[in-house]
Backbone as CSV, one residue per row, in Angstrom:
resi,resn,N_x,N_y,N_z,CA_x,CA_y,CA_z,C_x,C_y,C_z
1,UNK,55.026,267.120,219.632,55.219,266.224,218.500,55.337,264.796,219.025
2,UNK,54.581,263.801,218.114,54.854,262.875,218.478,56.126,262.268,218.446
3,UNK,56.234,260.572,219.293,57.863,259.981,219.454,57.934,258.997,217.895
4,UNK,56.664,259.141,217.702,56.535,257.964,216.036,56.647,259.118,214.702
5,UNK,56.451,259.955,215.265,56.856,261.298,214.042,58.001,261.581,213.653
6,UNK,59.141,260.950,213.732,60.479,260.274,212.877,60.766,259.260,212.137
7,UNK,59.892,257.900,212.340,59.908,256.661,212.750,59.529,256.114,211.598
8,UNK,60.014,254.988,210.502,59.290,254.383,209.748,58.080,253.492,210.396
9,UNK,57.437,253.285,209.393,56.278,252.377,210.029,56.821,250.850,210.009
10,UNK,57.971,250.047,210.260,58.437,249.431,210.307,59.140,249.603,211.763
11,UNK,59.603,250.516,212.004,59.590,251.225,213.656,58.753,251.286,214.525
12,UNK,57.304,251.417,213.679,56.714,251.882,214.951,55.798,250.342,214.586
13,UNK,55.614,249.806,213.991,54.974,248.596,213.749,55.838,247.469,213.890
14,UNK,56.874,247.228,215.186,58.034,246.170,214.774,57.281,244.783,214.250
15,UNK,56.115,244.608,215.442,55.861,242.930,215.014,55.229,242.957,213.471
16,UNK,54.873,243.913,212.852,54.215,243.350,211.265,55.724,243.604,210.697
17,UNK,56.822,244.285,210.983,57.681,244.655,209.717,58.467,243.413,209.045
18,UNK,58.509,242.511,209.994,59.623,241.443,208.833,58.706,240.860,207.950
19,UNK,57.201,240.283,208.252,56.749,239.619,207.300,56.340,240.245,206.370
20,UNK,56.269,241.680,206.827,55.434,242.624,205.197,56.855,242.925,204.445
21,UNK,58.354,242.920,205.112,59.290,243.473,204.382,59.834,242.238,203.452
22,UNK,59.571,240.879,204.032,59.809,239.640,203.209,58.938,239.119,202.161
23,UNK,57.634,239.671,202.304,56.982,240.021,201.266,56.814,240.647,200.096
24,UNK,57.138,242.113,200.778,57.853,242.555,199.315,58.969,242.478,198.555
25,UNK,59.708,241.859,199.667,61.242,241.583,198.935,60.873,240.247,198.086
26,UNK,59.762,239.542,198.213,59.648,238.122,197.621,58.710,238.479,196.603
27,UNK,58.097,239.881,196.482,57.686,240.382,195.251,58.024,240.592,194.618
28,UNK,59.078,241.493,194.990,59.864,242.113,193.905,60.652,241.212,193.155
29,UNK,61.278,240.151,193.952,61.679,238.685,193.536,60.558,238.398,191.772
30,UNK,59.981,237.623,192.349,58.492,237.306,191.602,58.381,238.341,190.228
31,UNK,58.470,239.380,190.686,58.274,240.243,189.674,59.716,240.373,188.525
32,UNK,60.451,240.508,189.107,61.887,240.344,188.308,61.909,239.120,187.373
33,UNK,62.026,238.379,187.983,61.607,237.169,187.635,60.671,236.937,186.318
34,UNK,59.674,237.243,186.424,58.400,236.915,186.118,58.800,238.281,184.887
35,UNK,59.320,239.556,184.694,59.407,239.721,183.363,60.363,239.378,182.575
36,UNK,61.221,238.464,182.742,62.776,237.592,182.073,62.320,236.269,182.101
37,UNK,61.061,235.454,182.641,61.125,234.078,182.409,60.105,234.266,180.877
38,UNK,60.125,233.166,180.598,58.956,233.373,179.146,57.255,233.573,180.065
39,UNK,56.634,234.082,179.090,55.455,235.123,179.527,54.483,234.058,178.884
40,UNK,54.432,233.448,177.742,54.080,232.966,176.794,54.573,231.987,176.359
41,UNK,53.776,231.090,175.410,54.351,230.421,174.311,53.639,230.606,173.045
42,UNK,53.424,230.986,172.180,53.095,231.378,171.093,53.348,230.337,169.965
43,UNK,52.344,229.913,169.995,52.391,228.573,168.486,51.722,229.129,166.941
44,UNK,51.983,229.397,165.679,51.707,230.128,164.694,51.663,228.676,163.607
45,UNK,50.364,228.659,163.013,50.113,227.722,162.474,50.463,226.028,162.411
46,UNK,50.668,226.367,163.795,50.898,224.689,164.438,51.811,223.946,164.224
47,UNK,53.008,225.164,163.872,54.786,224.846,163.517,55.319,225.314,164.255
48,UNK,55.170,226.988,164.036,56.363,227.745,165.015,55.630,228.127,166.178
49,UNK,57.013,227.695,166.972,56.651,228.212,168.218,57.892,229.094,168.869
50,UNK,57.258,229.799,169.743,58.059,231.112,170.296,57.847,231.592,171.475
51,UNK,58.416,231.446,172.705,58.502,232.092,174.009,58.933,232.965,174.124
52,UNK,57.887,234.109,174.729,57.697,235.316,174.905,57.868,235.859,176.112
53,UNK,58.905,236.778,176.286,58.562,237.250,177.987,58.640,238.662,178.099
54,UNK,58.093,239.520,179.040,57.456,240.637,178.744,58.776,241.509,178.186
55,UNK,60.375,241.600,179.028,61.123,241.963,178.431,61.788,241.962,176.734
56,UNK,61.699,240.374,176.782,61.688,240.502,175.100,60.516,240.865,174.272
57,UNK,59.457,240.975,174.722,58.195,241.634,174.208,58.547,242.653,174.380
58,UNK,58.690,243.686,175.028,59.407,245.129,174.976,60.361,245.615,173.981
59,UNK,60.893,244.635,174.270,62.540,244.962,172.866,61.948,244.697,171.657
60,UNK,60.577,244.042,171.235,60.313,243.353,170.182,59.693,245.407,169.843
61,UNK,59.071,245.205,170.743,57.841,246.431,170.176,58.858,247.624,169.847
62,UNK,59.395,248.014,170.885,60.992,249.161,170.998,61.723,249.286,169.221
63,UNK,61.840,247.797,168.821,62.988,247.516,167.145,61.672,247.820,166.301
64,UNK,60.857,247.679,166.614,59.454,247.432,165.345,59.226,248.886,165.114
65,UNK,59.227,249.675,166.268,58.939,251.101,166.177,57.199,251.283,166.857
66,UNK,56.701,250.580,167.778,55.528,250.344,168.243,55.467,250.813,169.645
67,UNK,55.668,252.549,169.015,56.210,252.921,170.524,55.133,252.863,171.376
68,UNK,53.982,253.147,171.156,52.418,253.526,171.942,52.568,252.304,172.742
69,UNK,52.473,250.976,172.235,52.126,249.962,173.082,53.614,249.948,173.484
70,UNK,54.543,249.586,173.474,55.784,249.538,174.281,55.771,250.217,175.520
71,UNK,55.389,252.216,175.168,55.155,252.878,176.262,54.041,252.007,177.457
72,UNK,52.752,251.794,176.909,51.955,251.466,177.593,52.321,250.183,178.645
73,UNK,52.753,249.425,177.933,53.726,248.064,178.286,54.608,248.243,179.425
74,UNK,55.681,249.205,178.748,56.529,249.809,179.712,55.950,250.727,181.060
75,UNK,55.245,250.893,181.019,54.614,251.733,182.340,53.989,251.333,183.484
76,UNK,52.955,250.486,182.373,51.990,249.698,183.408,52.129,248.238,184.183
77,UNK,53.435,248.108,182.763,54.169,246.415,183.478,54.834,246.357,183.942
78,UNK,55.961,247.411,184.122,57.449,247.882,184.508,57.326,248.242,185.609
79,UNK,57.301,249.675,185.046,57.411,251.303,185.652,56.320,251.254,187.250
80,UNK,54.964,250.902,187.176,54.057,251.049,188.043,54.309,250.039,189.050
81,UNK,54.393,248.512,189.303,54.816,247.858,189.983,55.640,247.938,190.374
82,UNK,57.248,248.715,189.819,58.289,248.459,190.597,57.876,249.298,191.554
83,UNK,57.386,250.699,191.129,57.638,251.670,191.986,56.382,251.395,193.266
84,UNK,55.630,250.662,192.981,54.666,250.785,194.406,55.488,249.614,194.980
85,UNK,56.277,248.920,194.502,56.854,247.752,195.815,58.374,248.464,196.189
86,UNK,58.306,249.767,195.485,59.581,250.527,196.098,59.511,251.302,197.418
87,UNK,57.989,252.160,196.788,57.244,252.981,197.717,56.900,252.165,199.259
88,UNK,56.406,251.340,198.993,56.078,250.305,200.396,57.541,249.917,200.952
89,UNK,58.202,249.491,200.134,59.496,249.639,201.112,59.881,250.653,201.831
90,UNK,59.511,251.696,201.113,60.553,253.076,201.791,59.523,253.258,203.103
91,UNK,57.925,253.249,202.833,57.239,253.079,204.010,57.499,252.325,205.173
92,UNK,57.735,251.070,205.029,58.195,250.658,205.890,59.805,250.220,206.383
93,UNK,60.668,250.812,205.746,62.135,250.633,205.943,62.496,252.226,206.632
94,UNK,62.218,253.327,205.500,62.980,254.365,205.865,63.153,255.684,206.916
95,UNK,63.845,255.307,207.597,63.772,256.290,209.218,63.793,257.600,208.864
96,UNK,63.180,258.490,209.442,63.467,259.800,209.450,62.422,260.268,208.730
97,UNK,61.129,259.126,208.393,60.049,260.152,208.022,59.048,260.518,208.391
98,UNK,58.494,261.947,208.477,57.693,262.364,209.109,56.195,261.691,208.801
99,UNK,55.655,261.890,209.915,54.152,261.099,209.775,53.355,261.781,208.547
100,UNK,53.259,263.714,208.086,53.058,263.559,206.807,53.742,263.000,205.393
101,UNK,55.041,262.717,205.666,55.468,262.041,203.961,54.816,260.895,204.329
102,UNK,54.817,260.187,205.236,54.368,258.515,205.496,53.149,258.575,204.840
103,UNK,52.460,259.568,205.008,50.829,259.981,204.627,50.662,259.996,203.003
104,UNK,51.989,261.000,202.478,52.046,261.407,201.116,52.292,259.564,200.549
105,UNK,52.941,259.167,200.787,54.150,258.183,200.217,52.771,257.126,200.121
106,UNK,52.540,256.961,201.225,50.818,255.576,201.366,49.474,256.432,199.830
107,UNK,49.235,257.820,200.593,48.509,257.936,199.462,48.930,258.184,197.833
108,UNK,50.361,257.950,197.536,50.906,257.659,196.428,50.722,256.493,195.892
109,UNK,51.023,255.607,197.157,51.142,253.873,196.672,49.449,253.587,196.220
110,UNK,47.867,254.101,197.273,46.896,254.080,196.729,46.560,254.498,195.518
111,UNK,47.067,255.676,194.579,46.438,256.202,193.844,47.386,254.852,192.377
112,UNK,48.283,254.120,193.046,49.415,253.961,191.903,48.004,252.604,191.775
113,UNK,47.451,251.978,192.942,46.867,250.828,192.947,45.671,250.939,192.069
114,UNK,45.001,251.855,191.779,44.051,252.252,191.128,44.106,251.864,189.533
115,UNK,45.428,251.910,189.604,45.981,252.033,187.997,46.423,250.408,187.676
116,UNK,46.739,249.911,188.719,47.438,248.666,188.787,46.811,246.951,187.718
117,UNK,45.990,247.192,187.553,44.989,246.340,186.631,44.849,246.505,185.183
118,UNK,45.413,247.568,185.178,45.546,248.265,183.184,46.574,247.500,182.323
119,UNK,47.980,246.980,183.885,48.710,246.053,182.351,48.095,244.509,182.343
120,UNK,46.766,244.087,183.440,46.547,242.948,182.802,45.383,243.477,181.962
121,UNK,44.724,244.363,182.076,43.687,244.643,180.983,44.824,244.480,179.143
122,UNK,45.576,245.344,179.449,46.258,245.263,177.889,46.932,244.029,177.605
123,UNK,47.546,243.050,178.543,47.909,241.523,178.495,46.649,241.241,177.565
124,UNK,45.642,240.765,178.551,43.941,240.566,177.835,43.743,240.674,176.530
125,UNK,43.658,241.769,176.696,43.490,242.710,174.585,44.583,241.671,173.660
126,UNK,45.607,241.803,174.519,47.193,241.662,173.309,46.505,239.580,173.027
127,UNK,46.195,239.332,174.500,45.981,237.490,173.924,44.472,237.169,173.014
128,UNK,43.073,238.338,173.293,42.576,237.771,172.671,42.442,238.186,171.200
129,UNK,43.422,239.760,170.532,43.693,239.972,169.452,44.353,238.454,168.614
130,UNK,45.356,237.718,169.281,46.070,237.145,168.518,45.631,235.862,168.715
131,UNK,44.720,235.696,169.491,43.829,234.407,169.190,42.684,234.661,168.796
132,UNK,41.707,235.873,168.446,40.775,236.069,167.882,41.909,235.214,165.769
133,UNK,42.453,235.697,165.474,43.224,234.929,164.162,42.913,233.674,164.032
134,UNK,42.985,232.793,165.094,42.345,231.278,164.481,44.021,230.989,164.317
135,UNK,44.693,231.191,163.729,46.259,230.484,163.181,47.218,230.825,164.301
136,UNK,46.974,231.341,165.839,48.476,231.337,166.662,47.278,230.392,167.817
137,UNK,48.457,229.351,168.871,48.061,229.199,169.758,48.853,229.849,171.077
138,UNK,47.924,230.647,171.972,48.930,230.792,172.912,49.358,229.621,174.796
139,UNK,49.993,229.850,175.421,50.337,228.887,176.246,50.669,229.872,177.462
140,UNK,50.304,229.306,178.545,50.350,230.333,179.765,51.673,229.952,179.739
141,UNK,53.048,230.494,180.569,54.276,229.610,180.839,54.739,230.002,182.657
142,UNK,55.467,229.918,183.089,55.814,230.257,184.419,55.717,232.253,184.477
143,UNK,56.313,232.629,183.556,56.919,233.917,184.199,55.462,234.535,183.940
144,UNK,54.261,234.401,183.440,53.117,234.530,183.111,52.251,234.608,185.194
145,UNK,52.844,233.217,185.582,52.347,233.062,187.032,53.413,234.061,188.292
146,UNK,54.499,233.675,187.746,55.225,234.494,188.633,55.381,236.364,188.692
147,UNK,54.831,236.643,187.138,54.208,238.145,187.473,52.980,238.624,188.383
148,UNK,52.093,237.024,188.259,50.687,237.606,188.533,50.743,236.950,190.146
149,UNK,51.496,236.249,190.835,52.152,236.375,192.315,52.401,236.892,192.537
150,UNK,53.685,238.356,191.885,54.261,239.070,192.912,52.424,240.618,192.531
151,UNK,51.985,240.765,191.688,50.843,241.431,192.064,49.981,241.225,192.812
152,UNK,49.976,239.863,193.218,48.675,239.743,194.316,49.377,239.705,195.564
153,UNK,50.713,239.362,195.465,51.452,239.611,196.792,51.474,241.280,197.161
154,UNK,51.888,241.957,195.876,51.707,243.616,196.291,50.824,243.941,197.007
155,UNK,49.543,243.122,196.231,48.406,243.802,196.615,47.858,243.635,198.494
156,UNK,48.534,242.316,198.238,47.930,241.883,199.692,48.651,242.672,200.778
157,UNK,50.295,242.859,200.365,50.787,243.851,201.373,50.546,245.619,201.270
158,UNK,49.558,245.987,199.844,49.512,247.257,200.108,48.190,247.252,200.909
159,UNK,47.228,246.613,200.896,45.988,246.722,201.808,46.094,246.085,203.072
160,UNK,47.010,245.778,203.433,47.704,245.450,204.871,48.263,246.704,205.318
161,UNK,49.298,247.288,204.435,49.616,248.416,204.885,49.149,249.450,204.838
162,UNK,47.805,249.661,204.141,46.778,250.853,204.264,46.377,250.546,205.765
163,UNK,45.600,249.402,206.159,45.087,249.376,207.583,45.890,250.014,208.136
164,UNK,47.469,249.406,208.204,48.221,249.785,209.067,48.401,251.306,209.179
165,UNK,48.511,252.199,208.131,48.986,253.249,208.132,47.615,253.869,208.538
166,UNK,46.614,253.920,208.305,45.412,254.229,208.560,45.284,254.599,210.260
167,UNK,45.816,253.156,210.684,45.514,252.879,212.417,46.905,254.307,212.953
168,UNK,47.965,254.519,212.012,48.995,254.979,212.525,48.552,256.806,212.699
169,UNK,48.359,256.879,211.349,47.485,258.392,211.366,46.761,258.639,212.277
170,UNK,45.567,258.337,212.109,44.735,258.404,213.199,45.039,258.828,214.681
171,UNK,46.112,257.724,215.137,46.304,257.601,216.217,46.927,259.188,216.586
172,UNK,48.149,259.429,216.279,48.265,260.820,215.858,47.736,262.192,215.532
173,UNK,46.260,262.171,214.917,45.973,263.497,215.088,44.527,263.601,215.949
């Protein structure tokens, strides 16, 4: 058995682990962030206006009874990002795992990435439904940028850490 067949890949990769682990910690940042700052600004016949952020967009849909899109909302905006910048942590933080969970856990985080583009596809839908109306204007606002940072930050550290895990396997069998 190998001596890296205990070992997070943060162990056996010391020189990449602080900048990929400050990365995701500055994602997950970003991402927190980014669903509590306003998402939006929403102008409705060129009076009211209303800042939107994905959390209070959640609670909005949740009281209305709009469970389909809430769920969808909730999964793909929430639920799926936290957990692949959880998963990459545990990849590279947590000792004691064998080179197959490292295997399971990476090809978890790939299959989650696949999916990862569906809550800006439904963002998409939701802005050009309510500007196809002619009577709302909408407004990009910060937490709008700071969601779509910590996804390209994910992204950049999960295809960093595919190489990596890739080179690690390999090496191993």
């Amino acid at each position: 058995m190998s001596a890296d067949s205990h070992r997070s890949l943060g162990e056996i990769h010391q020189g990449e682990r602080l900048p990929i682990v400050l990365m995701l910690l500055l994602a997950l940042a970003l991402f927190l962030a980014g669903l509590f700052r306003p998402f939006t600004q929403v102008t409705k016949l060129w009076v009211f206006s209303d800042n939107v952020s994905v959390y209070a967009g959640l609670i909005t849909l949740f009281k209305e009874r709009e469970l389909f899109l809430f769920g969808i909302l909730l999964v793909f905006t929430v639920i799926f990002p936290f957990v692949k910048i959880t998963a990459l942590l545990v990849l590279w933080l947590m000792p004691g795992l064998k080179l197959h969970q490292m295997a399971r856990v990476h090809d978890f985080v790939a299959h989650l990435g696949k999916w990862s583009m569906l809550d800006v596809f439904v963002v998409a839908v939701l802005v050009v439904l309510i500007r196809s109306g002619g009577l709302a204007e909408i407004k990009a606002q910060d937490g709008l940028f700071l969601f779509c940072a910590s996804v390209m930050l994910t992204q950049i550290v999960s295809l960093w850490t595919g190489r990596i895990a890739r080179k690690t396997f390999a090496a191993t069998t």
